[in-house]
C-alpha positions in Angstrom: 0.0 0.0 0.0 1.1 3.2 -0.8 1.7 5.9 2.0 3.5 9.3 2.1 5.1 10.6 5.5 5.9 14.5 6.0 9.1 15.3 7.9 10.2 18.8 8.9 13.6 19.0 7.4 15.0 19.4 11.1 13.3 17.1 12.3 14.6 13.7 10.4 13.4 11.1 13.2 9.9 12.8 14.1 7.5 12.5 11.0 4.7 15.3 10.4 2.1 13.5 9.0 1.4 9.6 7.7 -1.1 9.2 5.1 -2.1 6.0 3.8 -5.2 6.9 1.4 -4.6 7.7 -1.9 -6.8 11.3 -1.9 -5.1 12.5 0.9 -1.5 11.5 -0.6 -2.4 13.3 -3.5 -3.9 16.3 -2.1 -0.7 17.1 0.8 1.3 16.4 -2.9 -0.8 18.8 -5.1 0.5 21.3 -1.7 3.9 21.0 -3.8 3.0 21.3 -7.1 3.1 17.1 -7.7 0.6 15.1 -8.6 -0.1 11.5 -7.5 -2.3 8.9 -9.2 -3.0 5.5 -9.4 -3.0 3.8 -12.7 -3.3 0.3 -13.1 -0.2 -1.5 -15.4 -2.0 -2.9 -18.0 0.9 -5.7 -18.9 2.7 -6.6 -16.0 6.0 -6.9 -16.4 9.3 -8.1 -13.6 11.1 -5.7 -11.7 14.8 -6.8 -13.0 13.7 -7.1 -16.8 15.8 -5.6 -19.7 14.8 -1.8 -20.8 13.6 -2.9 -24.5 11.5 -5.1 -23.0 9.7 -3.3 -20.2 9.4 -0.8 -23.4 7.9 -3.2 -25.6 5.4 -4.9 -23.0 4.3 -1.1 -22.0 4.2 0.3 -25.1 0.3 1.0 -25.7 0.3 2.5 -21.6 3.7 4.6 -22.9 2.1 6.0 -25.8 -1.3 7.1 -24.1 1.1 8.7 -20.6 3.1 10.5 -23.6 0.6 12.0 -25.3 -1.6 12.8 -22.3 1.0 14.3 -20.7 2.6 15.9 -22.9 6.0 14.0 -22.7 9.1 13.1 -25.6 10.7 10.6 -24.0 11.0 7.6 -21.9 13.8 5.8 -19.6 13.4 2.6 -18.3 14.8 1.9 -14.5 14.5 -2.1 -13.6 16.6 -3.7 -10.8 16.0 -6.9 -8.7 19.3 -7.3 -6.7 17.8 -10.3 -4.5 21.3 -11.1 -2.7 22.0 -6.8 -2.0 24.8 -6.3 -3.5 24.5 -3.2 -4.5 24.3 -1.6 -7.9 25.6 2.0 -9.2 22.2 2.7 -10.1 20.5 2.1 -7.0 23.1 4.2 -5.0 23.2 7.2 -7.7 19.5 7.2 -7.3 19.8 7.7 -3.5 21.7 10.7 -3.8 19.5 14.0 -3.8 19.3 15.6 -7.1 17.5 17.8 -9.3 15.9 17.6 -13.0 15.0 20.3 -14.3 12.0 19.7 -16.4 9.3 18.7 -15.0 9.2 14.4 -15.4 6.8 11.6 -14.8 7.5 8.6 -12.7 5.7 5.4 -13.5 5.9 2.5 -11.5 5.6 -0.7 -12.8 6.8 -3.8 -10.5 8.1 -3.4 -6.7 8.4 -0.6 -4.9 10.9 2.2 -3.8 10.5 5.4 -1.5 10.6 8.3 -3.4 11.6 11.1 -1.3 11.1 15.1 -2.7 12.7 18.1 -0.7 10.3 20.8 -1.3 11.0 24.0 0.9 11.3 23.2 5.0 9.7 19.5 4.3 10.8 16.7 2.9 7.8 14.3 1.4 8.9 10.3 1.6 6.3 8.3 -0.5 6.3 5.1 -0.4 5.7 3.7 -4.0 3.9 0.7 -5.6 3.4 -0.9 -8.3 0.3 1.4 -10.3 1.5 4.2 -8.5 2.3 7.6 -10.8 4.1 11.0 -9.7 4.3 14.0 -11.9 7.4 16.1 -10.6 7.9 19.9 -11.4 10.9 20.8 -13.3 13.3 22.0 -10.4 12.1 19.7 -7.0 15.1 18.3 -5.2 14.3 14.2 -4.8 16.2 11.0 -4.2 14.8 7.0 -5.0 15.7 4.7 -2.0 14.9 0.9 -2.9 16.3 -0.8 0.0 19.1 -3.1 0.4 17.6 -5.7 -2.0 16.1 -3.3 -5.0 13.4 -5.1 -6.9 11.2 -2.5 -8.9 10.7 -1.9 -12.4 9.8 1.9 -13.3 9.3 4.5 -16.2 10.3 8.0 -16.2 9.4 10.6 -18.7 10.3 13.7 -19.9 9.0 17.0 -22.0 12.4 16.8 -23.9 13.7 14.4 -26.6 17.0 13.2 -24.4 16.4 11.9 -21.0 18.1 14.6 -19.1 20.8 15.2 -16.7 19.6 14.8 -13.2 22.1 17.3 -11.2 23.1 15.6 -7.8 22.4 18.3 -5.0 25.9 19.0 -2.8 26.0 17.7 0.4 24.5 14.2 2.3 20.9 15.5 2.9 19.0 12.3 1.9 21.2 10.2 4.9 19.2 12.0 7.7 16.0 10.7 6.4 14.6 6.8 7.3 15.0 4.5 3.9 12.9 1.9 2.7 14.1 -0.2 5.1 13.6 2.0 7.7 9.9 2.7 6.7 
């Protein structure tokens, strides 16, 4: 089940707020400028599975996000790492960073906590599989999928290149729980 917990950025250990319905996640988010849906995957596919083929199993849901949205491209992020250890992907995504057009993530198999550092708060959802965020060009976030990452997700973007995602100086992101922490 999905759930978002609000922190005070000074306050790492002592959430906010916990919200476990969906119209409440996405109405503290909307707050922020993000939104939050739930879209059922209509192919299933396995976190872990090659990016052509995620693409090719999702294709009709990738066409009708893209053109609804209004997006050019698409990158495919898939790890299962059942024995943990480790991946450069999964620690690059755990570093705060920045994007600066506005993207959409798409989750397709697993889960991950998907934290975003707007102003004084930082906003740790956890996500699931059906679970879609659209992020404002600019917000500061970071992707924690645990010591064994298994999740399979889309992210898409209003440009033809998948972007650079600028890492944000400094260890921010280590203050706040992780998915295993959750």
């Amino acid at each position: 089940m999905s759930s978002l917990t609000v922190y005070h950025q000074s306050s790492p250990e002592h959430p906010n707020k916990l919200l476990t319905h969906a119209e409440d996640i996405a109405s503290t988010l909307a707050v922020i400028g993000v939104q939050f849906a739930q879209i059922p995957v209509q192919q299933p596919v396995t976190a872990g599975t090659a990016r052509d083929e995620v693409l090719a199993a999702s294709r009709v849901q990738v066409d009708q996000l893209m053109s609804a949205h209004g997006y050019a491209s698409a990158e495919v992020l898939s790890l299962c790492d059942e024995r943990g250890e480790g991946s450069e992907l999964a620690r690059g995504l755990r570093q705060e960073q920045v994007c600066q057009p506005a993207h959409l993530h798409y989750y397709l198999a697993g889960r991950g906590l998907l934290a975003l550092h707007s102003g004084e708060y930082v906003y740790s959802l956890l996500c699931e599989k059906n679970d879609l965020v659209a992020l404002p060009a600019g917000v500061a976030h970071w992707f924690d999928a645990g010591e064994h990452p298994r999740f399979a997700m889309l992210r898409l973007f209003d440009q033809a290149q998948v972007p650079v995602f600028t890492p944000v100086e400094g260890d921010f992101a280590t203050k706040f729980a992780g998915l295993d922490e959750c």
